[in-house]
Structures are given as structure tokens and as C-alpha cells.
N, CA, C and O atoms as a Tripos MOL2 file, in Angstrom:
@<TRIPOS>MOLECULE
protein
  276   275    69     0     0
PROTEIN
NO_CHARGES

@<TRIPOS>ATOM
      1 N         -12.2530  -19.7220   33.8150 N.3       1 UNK1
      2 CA        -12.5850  -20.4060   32.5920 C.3       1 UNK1
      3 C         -13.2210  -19.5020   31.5350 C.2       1 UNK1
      4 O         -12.9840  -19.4920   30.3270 O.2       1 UNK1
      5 N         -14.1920  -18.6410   32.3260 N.am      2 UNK2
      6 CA        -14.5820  -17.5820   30.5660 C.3       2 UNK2
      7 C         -13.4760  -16.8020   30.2000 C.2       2 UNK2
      8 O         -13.6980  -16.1690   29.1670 O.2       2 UNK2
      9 N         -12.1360  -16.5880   30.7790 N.am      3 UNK3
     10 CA        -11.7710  -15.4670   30.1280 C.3       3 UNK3
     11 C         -10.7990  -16.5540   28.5380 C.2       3 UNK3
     12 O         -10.4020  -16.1160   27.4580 O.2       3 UNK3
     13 N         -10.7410  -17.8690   29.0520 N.am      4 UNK4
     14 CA        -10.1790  -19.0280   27.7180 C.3       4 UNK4
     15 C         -11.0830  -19.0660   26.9170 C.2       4 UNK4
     16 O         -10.7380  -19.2640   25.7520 O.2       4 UNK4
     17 N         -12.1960  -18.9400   27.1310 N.am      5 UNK5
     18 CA        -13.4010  -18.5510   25.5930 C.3       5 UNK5
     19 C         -12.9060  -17.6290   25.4520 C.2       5 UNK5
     20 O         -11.9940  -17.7080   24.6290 O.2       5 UNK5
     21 N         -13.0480  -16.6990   25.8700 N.am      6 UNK6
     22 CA        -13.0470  -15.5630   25.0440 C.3       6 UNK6
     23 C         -11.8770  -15.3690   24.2040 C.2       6 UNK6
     24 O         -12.0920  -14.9720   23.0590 O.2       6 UNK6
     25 N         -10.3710  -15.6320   24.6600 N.am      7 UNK7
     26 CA         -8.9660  -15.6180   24.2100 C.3       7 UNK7
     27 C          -9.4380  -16.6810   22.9080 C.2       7 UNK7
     28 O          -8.9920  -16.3490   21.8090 O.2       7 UNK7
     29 N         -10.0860  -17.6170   22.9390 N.am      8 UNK8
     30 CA        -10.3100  -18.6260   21.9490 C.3       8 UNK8
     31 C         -10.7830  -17.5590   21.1490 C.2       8 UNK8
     32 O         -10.0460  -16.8360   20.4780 O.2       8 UNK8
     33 N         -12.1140  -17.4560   21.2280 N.am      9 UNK9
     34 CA        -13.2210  -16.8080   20.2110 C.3       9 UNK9
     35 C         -12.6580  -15.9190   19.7500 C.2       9 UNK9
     36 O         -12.7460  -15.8860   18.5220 O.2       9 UNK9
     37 N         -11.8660  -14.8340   20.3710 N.am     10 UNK10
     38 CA        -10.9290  -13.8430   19.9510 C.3      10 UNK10
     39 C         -10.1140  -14.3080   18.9420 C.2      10 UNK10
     40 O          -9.8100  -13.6550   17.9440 O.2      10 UNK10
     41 N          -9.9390  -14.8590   19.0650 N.am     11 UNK11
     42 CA         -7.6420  -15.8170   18.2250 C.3      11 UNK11
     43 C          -8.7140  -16.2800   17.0260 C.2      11 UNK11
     44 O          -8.5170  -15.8210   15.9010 O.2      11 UNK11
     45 N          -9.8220  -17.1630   17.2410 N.am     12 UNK12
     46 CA        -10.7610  -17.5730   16.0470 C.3      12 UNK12
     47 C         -11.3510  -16.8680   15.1250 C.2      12 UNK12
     48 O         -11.4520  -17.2600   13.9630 O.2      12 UNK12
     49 N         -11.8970  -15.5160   15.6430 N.am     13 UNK13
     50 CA        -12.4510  -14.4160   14.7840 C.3      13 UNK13
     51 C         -11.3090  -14.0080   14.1060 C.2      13 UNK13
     52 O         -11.5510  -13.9690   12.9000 O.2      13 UNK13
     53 N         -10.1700  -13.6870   14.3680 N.am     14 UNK14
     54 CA         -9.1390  -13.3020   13.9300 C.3      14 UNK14
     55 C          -8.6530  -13.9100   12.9760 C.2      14 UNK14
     56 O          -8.5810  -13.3090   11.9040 O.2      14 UNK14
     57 N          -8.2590  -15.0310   13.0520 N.am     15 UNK15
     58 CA         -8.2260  -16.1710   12.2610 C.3      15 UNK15
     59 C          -8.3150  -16.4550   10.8050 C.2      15 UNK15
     60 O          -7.5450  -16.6890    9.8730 O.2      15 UNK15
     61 N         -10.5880  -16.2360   11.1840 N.am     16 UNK16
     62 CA        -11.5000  -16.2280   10.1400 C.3      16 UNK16
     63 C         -11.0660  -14.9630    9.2000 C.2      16 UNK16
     64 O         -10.7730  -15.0330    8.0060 O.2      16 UNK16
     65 N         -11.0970  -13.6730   10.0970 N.am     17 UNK17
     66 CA        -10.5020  -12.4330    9.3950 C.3      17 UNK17
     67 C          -9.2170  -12.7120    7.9810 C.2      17 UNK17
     68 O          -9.2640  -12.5230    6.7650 O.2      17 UNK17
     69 N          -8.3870  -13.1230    8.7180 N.am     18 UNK18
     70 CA         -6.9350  -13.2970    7.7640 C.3      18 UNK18
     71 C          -7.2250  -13.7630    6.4340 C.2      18 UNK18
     72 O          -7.1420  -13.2570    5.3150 O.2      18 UNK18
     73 N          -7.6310  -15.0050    6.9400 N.am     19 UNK19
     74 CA         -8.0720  -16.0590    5.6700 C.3      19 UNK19
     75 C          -9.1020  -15.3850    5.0880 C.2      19 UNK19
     76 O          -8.8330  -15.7150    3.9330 O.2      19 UNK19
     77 N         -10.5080  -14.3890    4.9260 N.am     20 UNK20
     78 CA        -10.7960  -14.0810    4.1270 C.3      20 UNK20
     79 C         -10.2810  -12.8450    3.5960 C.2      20 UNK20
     80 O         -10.1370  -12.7040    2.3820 O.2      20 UNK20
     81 N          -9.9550  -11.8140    4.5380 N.am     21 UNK21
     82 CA         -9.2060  -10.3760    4.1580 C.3      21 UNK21
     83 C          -8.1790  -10.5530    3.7940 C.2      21 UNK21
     84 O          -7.9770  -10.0050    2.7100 O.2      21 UNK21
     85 N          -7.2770  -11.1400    4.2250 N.am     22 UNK22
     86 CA         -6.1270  -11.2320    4.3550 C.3      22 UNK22
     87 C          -5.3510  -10.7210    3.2310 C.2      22 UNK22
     88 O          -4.6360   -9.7500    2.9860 O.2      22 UNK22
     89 N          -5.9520  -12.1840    2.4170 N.am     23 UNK23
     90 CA         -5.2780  -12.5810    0.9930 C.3      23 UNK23
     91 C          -5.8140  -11.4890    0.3060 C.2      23 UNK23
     92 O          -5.2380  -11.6490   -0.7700 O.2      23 UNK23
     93 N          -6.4300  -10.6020    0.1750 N.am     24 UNK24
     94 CA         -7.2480   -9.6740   -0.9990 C.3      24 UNK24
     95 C          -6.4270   -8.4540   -0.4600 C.2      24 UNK24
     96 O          -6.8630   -7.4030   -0.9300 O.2      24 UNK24
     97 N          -5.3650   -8.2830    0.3900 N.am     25 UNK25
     98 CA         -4.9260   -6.7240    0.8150 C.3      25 UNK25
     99 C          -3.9040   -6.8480   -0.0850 C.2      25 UNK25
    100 O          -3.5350   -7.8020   -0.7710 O.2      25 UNK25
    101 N          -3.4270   -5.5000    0.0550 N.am     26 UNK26
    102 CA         -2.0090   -5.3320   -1.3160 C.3      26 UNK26
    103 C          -1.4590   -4.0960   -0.7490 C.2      26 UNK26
    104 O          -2.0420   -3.1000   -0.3210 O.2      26 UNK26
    105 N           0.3270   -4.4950   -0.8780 N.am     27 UNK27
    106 CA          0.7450   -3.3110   -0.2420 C.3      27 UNK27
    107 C           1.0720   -2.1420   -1.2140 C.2      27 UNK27
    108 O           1.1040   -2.0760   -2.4430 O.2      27 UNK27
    109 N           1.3650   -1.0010    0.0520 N.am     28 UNK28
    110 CA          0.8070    0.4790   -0.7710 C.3      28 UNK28
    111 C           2.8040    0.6320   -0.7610 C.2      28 UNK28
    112 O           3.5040    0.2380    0.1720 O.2      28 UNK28
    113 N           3.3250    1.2870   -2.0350 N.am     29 UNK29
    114 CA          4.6840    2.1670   -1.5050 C.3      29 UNK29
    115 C           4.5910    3.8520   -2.0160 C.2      29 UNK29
    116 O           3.6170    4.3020   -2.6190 O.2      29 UNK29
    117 N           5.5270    4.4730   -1.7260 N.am     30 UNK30
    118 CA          5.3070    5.9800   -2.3490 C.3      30 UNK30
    119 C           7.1170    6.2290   -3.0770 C.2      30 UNK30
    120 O           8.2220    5.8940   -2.6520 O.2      30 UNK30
    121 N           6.8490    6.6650   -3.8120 N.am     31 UNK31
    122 CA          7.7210    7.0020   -5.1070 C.3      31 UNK31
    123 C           7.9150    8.2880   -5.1420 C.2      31 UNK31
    124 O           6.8440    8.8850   -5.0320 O.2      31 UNK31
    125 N           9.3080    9.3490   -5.3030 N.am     32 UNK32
    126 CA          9.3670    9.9190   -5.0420 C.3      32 UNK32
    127 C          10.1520   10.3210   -6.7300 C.2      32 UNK32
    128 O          11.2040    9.6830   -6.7680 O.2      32 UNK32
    129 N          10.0080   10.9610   -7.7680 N.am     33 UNK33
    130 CA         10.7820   10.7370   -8.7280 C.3      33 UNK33
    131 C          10.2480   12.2110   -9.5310 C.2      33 UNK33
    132 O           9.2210   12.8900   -9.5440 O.2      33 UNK33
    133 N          11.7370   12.2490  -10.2390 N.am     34 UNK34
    134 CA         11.2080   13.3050  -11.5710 C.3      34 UNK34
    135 C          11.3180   13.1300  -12.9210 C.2      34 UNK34
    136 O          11.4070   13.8900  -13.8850 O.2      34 UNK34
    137 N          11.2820   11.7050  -12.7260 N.am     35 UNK35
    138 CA         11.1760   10.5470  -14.2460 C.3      35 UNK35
    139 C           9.5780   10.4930  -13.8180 C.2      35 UNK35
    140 O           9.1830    9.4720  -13.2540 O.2      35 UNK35
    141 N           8.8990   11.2850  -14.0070 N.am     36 UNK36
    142 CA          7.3680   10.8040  -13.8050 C.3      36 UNK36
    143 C           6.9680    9.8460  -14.9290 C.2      36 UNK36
    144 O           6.4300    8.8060  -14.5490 O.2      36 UNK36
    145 N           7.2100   10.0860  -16.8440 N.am     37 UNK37
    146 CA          6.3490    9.0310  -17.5440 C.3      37 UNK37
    147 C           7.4220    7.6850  -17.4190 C.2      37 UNK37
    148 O           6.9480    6.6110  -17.7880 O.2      37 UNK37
    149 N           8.7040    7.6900  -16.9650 N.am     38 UNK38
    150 CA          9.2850    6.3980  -17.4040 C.3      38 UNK38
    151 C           9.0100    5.1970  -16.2440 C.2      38 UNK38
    152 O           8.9550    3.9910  -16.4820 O.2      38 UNK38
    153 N           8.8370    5.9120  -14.7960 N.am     39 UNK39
    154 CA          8.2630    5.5530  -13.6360 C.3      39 UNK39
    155 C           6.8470    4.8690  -13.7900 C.2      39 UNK39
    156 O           6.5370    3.7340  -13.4260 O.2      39 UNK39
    157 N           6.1840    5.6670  -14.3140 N.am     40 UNK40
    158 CA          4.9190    5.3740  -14.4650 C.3      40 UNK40
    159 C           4.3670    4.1140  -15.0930 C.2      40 UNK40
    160 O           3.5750    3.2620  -14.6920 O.2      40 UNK40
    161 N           5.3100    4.3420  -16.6390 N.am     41 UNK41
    162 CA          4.8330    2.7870  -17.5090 C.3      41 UNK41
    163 C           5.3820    2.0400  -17.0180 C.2      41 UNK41
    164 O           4.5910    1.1250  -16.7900 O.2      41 UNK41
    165 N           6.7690    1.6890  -16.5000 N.am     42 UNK42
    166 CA          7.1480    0.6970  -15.8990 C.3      42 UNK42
    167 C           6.7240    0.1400  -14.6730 C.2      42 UNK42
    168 O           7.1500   -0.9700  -14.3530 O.2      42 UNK42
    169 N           6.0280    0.6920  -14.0200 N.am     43 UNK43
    170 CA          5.4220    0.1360  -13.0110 C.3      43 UNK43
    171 C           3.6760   -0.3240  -13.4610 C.2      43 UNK43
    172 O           2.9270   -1.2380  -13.1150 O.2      43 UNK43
    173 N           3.5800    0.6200  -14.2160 N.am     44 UNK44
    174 CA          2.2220   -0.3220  -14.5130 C.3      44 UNK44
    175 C           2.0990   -1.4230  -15.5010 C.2      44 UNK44
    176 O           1.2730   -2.3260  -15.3680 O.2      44 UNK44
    177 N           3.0200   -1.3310  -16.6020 N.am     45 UNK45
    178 CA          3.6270   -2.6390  -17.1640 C.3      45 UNK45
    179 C           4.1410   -3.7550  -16.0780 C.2      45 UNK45
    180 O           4.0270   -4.9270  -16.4360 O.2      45 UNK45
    181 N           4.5940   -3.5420  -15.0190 N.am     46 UNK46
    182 CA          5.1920   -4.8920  -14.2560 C.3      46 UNK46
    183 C           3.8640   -4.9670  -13.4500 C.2      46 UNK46
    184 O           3.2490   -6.0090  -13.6750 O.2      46 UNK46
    185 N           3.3810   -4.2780  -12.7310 N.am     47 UNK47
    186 CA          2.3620   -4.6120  -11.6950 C.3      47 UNK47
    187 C           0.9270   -5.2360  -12.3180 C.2      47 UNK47
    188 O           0.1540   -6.1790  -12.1500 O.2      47 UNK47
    189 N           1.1430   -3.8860  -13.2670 N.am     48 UNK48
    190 CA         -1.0480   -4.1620  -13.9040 C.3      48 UNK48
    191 C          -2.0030   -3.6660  -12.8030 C.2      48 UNK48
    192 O          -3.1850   -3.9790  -12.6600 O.2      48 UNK48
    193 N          -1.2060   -2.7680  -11.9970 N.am     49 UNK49
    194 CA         -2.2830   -1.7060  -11.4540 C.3      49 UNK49
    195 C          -2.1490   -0.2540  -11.3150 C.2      49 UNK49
    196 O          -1.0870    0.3070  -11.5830 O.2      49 UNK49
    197 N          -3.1140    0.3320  -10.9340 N.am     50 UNK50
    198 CA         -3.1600    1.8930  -10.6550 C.3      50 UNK50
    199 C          -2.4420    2.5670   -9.8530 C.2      50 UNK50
    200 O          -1.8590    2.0990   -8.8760 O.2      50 UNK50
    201 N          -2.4340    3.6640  -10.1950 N.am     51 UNK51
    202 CA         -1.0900    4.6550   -9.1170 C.3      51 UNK51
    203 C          -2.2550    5.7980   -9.1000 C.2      51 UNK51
    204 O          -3.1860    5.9860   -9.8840 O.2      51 UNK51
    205 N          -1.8920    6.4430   -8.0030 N.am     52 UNK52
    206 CA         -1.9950    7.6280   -8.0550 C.3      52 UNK52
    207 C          -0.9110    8.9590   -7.4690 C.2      52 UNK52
    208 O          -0.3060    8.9980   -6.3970 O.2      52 UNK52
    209 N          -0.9240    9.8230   -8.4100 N.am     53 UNK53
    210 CA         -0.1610   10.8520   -8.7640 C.3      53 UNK53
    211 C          -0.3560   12.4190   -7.6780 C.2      53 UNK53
    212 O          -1.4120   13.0520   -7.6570 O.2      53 UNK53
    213 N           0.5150   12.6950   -7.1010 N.am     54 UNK54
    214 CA          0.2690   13.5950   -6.0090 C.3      54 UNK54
    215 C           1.9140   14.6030   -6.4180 C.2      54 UNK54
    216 O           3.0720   14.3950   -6.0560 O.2      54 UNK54
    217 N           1.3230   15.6820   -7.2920 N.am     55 UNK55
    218 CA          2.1670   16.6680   -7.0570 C.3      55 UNK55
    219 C           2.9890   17.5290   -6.1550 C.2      55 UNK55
    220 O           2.5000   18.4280   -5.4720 O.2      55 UNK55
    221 N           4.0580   17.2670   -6.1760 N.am     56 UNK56
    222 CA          5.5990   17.7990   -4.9650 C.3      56 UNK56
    223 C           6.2350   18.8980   -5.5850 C.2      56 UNK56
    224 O           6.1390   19.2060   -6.7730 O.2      56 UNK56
    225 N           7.1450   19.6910   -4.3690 N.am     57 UNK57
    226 CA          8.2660   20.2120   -5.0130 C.3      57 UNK57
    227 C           9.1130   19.6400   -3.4910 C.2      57 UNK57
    228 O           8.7270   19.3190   -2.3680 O.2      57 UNK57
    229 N          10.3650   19.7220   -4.1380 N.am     58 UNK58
    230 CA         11.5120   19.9010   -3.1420 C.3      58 UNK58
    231 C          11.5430   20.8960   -2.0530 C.2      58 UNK58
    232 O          11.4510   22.1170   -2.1860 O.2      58 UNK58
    233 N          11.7050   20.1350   -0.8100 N.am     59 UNK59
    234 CA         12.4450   21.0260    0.0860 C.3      59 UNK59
    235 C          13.4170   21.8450   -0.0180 C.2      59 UNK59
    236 O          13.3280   23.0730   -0.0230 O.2      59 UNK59
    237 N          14.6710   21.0040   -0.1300 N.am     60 UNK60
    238 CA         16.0850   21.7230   -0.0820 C.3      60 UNK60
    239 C          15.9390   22.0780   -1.8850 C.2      60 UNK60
    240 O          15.7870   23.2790   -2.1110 O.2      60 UNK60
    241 N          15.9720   21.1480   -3.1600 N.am     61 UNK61
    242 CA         16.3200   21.7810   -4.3120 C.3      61 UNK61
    243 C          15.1010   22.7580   -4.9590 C.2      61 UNK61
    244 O          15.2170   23.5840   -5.8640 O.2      61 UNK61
    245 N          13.8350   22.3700   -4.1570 N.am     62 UNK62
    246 CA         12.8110   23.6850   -4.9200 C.3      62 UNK62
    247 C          12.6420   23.2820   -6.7700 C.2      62 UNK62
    248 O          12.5690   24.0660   -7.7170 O.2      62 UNK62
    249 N          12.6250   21.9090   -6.7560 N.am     63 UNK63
    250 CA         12.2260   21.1000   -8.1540 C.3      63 UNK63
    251 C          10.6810   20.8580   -7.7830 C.2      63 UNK63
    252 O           9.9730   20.9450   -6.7800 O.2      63 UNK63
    253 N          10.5350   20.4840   -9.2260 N.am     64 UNK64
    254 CA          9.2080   19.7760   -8.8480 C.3      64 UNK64
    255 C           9.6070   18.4520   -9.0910 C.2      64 UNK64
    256 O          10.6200   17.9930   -9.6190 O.2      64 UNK64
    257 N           8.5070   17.8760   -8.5500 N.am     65 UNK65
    258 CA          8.6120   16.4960   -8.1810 C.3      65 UNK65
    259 C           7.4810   15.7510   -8.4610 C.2      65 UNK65
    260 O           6.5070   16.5040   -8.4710 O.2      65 UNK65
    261 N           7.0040   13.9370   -8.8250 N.am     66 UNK66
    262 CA          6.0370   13.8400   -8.3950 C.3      66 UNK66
    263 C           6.0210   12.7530   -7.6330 C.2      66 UNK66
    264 O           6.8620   11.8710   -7.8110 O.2      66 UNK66
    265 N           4.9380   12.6410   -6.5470 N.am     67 UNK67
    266 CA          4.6080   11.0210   -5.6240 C.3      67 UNK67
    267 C           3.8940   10.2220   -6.4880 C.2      67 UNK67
    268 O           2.9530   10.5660   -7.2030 O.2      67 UNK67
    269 N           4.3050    9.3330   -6.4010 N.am     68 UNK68
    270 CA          3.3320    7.9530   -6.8320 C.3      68 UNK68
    271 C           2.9240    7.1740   -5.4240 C.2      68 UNK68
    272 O           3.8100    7.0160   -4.5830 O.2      68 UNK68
    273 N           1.9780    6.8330   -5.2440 N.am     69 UNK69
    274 CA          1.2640    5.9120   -4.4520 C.3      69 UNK69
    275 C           0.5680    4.6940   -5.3730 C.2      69 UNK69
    276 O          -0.0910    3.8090   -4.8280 O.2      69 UNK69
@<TRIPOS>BOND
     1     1     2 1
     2     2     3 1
     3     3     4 2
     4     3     5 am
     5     5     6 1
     6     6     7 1
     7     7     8 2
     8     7     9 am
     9     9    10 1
    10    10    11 1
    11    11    12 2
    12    11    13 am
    13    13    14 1
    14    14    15 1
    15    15    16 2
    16    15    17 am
    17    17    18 1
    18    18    19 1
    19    19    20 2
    20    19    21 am
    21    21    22 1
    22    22    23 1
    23    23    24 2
    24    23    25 am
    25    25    26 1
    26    26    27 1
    27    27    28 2
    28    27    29 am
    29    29    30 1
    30    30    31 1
    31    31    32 2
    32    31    33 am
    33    33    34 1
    34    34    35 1
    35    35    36 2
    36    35    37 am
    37    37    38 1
    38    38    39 1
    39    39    40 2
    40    39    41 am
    41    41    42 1
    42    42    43 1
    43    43    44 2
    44    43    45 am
    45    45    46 1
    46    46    47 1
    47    47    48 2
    48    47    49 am
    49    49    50 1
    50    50    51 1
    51    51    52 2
    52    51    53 am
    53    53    54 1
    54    54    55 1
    55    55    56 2
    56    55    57 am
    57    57    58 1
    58    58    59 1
    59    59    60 2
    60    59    61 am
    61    61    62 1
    62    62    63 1
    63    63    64 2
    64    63    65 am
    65    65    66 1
    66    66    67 1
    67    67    68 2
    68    67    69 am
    69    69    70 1
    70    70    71 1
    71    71    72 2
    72    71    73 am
    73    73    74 1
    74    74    75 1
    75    75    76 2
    76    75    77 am
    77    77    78 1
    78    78    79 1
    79    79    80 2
    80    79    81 am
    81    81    82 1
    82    82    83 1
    83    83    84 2
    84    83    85 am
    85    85    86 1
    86    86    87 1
    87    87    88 2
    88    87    89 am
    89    89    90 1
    90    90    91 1
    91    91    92 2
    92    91    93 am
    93    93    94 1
    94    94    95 1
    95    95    96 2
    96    95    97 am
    97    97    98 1
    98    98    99 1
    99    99   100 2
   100    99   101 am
   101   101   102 1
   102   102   103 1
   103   103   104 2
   104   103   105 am
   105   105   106 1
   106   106   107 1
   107   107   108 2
   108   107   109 am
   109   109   110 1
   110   110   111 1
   111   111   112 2
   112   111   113 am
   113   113   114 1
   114   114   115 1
   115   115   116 2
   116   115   117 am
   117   117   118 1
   118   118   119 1
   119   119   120 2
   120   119   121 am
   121   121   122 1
   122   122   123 1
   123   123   124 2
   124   123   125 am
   125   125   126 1
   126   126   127 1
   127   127   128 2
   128   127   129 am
   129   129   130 1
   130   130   131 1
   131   131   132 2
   132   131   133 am
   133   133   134 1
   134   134   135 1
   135   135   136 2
   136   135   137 am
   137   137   138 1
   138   138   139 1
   139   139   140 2
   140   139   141 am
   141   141   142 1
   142   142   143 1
   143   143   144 2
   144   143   145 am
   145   145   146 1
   146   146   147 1
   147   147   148 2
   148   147   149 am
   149   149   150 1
   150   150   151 1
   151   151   152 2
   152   151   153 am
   153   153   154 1
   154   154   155 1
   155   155   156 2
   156   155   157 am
   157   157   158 1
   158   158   159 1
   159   159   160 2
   160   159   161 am
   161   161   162 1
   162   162   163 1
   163   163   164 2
   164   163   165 am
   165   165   166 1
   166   166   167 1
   167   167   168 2
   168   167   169 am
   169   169   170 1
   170   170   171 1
   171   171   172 2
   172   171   173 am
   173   173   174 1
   174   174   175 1
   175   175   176 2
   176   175   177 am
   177   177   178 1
   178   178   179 1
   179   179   180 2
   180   179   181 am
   181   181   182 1
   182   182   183 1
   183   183   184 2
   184   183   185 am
   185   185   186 1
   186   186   187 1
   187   187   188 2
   188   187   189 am
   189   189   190 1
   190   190   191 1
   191   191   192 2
   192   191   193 am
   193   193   194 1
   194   194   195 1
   195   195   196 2
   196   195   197 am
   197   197   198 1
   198   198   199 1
   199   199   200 2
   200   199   201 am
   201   201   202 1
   202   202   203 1
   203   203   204 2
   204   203   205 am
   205   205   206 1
   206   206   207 1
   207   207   208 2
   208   207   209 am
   209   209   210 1
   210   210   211 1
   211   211   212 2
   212   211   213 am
   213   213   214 1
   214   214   215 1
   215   215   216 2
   216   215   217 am
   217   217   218 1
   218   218   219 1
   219   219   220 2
   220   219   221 am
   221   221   222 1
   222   222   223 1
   223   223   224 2
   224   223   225 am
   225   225   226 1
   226   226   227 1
   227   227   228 2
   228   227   229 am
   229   229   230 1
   230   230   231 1
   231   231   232 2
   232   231   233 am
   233   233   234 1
   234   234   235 1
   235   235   236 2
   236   235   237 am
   237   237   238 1
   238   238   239 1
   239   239   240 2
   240   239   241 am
   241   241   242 1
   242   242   243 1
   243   243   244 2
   244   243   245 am
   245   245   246 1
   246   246   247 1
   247   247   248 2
   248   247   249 am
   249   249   250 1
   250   250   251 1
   251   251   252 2
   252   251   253 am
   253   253   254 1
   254   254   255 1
   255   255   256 2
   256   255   257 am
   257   257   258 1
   258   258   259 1
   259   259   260 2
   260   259   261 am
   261   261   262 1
   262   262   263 1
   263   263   264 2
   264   263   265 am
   265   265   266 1
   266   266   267 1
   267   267   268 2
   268   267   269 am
   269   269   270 1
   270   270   271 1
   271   271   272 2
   272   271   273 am
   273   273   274 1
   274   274   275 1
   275   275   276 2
@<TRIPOS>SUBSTRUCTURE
     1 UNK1         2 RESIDUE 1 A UNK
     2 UNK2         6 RESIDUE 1 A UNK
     3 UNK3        10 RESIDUE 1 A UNK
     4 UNK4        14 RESIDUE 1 A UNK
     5 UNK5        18 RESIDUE 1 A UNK
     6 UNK6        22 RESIDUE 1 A UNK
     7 UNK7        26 RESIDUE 1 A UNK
     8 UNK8        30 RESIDUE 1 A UNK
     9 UNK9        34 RESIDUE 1 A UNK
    10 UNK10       38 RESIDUE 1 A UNK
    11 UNK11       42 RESIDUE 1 A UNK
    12 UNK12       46 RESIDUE 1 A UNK
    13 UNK13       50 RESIDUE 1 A UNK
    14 UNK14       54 RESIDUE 1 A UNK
    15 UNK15       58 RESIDUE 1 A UNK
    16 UNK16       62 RESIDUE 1 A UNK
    17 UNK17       66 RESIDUE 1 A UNK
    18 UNK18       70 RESIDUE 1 A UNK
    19 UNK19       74 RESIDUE 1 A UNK
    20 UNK20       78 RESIDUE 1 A UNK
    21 UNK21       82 RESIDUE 1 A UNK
    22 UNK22       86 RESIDUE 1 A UNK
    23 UNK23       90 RESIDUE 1 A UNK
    24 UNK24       94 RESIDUE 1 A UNK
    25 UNK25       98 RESIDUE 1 A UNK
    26 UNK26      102 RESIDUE 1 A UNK
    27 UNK27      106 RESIDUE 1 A UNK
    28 UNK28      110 RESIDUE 1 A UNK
    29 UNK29      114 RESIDUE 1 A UNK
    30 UNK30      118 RESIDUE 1 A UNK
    31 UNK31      122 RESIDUE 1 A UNK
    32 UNK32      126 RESIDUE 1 A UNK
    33 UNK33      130 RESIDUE 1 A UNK
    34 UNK34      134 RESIDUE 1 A UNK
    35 UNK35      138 RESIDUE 1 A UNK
    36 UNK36      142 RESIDUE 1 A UNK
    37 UNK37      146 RESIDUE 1 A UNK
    38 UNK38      150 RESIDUE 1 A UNK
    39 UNK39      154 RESIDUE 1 A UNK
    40 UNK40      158 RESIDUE 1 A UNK
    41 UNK41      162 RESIDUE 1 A UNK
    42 UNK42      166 RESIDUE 1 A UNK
    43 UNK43      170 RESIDUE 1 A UNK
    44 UNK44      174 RESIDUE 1 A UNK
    45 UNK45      178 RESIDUE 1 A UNK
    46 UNK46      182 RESIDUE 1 A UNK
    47 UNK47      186 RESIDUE 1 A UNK
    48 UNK48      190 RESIDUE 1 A UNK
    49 UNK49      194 RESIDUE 1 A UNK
    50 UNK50      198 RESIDUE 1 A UNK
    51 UNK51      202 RESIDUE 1 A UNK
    52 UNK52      206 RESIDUE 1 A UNK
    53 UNK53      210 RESIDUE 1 A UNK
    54 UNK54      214 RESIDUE 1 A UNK
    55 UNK55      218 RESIDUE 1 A UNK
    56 UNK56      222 RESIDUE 1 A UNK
    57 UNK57      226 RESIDUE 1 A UNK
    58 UNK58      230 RESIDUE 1 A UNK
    59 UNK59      234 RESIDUE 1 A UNK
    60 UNK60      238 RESIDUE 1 A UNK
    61 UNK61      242 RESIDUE 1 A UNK
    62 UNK62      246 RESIDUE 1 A UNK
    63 UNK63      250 RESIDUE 1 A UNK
    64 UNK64      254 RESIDUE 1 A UNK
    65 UNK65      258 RESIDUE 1 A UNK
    66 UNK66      262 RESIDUE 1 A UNK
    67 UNK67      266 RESIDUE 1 A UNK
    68 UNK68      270 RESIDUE 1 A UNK
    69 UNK69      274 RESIDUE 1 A UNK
């Protein structure tokens, strides 16, 4: 019988977690482009949030590049 508390209390804390964290997380993607300003406004025009910018070059073409996160 204690190990059904605990599976409860467990599944319940969890639960509680979702419903307050849950809803406030936001997913991350990474962008790989060498349209860096047209990339940029358009995504922060549609979203209305922040990026951040992480300078690349190419493997195989030896361009530069930049990441968006």
C-alpha cells in the first residue's frame, strides 16, 4: 500500500508542475540562414520575441553563416 501513495503523490506533484510551468514554457528552434536581416524581422514581426544570434561558417561551402535561436 505505500508504494500507491507514493505513485499518487508522485503523478500529483507532477500534475501541479504542468499546470503551473507548463503553460509559461516556449519552444526553442535554430535557424540556419544567410538572409540574416530578412530572417530576423520576419520572425520578430510574427512572433514578438527575441532571438539570439550565434555566428557560423560552413562546413563543406566555407560561407559564413548565421544561427538564430
Amino acid at each position: 500500500m505505500p508504494l500507491y501513495s507514493i505513485v499518487a503523490y508522485s503523478a500529483a506533484l507532477k500534475t501541479v508542475d504542468f499546470i503551473v510551468e507548463g503553460l509559461d514554457r516556449s519552444k526553442t528552434a535554430m535557424i540556419v540562414t544567410e538572409q540574416t536581416d530578412t530572417v530576423c524581422g520576419l520572425l520578430s514581426d510574427e512572433f514578438e520575441c527575441g532571438m539570439t544570434v550565434i555566428d557560423a561558417c560552413g562546413y563543406y561551402s566555407a560561407k559564413e553563416k548565421i544561427s538564430y535561436i
